[in-house]
C-alpha positions in Angstrom: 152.4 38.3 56.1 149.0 39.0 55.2 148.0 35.4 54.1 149.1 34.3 58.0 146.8 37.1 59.8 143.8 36.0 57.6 144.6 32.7 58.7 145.3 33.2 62.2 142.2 35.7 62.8 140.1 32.6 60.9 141.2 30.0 63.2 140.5 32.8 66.4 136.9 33.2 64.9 136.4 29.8 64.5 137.9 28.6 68.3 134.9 31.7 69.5 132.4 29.7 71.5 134.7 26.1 71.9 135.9 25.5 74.8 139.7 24.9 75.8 140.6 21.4 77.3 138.7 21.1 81.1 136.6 24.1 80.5 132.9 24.4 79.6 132.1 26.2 75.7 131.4 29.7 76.3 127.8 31.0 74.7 128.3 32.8 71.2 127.2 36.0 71.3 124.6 37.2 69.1 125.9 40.4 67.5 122.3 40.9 65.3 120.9 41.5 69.0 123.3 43.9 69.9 122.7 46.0 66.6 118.8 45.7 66.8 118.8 47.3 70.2 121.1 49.7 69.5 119.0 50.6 66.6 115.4 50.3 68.7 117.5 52.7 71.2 118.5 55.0 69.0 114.8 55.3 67.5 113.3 56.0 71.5 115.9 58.5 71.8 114.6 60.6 68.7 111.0 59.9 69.3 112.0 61.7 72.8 113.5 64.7 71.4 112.5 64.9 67.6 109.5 67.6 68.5 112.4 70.3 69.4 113.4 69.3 65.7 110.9 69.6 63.6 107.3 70.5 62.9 106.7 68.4 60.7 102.9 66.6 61.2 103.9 63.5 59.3 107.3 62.9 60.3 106.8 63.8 64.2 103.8 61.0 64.2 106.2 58.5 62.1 109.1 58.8 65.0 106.6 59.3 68.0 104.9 55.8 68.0 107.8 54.3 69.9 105.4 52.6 72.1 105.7 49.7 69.7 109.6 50.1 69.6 109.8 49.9 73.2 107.9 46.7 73.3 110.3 45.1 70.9 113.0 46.3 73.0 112.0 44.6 76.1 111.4 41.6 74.4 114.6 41.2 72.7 116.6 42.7 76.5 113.8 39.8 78.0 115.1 36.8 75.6 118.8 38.4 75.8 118.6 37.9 80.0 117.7 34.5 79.7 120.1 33.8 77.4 122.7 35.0 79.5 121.9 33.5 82.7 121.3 30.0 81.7 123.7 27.3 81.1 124.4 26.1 77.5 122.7 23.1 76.2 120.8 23.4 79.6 117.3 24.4 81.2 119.0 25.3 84.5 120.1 28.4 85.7 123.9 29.7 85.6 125.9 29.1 88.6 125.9 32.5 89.3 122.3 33.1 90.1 122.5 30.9 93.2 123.2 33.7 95.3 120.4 36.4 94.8 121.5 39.0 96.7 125.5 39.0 95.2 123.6 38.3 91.2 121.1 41.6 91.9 124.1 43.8 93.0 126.5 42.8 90.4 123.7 43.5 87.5 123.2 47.4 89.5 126.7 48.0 89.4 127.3 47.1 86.0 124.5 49.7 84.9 124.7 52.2 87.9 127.9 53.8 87.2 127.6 54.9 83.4 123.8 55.8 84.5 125.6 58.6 87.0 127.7 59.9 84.6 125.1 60.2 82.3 122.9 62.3 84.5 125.6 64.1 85.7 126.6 65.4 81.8 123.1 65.7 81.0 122.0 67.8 84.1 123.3 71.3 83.3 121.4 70.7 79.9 118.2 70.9 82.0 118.5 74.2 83.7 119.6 76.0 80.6 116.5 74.8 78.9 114.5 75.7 82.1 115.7 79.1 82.1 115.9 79.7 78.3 112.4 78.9 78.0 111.0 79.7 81.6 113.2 82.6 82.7 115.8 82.6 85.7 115.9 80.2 88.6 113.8 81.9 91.7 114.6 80.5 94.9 
């Protein structure tokens, strides 16, 4: 029934974060993080493109000053790193930061990919502008 999946999604929610018997609790996620930086990266994504938009005086200098927004954004990836790579309840470093070399490759390869695909869907987008606005390719 309905009454039992309330109840059994309220007991999941509140388990999130304990541990199970022999295992270390697991760090709650901060969702308000998540949303704010998806938020600060949606506002540096029009501040890049917004100018093709609009002429607009007031409204292209309102969304341009994302030097600011950029600076929150670091600071809140900055706090989000530590967070992440530090053990709970403790001022030591996660287990898996011993090895340096294994920790840096992991972290590229968890951006790398989607950063290829990106650039790979995003490339034709380039040379149509070039030659809409600067003619054909000359070789």
């Amino acid at each position: 029934s309905a009454w039992q999946s309330a109840k059994a999604l309220q007991a999941k929610e509140a388990s999130e974060g304990e541990a199970a018997v022999g295992e270390k609790p697991k760090k709650p996620r901060i969702g308000a993080f998540d949303s704010l930086r998806f938020f600060l990266i949606a506002y540096i994504a029009s501040g890049h493109f917004i100018h093709t938009a609009t002429a607009n005086f007031f409204l292209l200098r309102l969304i341009t000053q994302i030097n600011v927004v950029v600076g929150a954004f670091f600071v809140i990836s900055g706090y989000v790193a530590a967070y992440t790579t530090t053990e709970l309840g403790e001022r030591k470093g996660s287990k898996r930061l011993d090895n340096a070399v294994e920790f840096a490759v992991t972290r590229i390869m968890g951006i790398w990919p989607l950063h290829l695909v990106v650039i790979l869907v995003f490339s034709p987008m380039f040379f149509w502008v070039d030659a809409s606005f600067s003619g054909p390719l000359v070789a």
